[in-house]
C-alpha positions in Angstrom: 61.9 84.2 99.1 65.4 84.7 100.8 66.2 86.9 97.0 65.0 90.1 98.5 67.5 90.3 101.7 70.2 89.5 98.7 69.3 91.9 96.3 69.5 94.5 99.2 72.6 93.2 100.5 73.8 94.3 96.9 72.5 97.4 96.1 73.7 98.5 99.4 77.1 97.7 98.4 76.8 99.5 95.0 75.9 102.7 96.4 78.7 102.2 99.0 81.1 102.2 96.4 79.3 104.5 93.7 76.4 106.8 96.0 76.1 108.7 92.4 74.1 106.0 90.8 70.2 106.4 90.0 67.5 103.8 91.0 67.5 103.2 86.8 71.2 102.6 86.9 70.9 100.2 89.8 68.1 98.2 88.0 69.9 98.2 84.8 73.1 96.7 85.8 71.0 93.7 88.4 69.7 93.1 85.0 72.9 93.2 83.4 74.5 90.6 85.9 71.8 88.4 86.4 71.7 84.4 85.2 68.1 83.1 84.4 67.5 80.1 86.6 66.3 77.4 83.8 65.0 74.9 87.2 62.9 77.4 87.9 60.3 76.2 85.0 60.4 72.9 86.0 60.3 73.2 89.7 57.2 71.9 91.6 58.3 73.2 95.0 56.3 75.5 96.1 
């Protein structure tokens, strides 16, 4: 999966702009933000 350079890509940026925030504040707000991919359920790639 390309998600994990993405996800990294974004947490770098987060602690660029806020290095105060805690691996729990991090994962709370990715949760926050994120959209659930309904295709993936149905998907048969793979």
């Amino acid at each position: 999966s390309f998600a994990c350079p993405y996800i990294t890509g974004i947490v770098a940026l987060m602690l660029e702009a806020r290095p105060d925030l805690t691996p729990f504040q991090i994962k709370t707000i990715l949760y926050a933000i994120a959209k659930r991919n309904e295709e993936a359920a149905t998907s048969a790639a793979g």
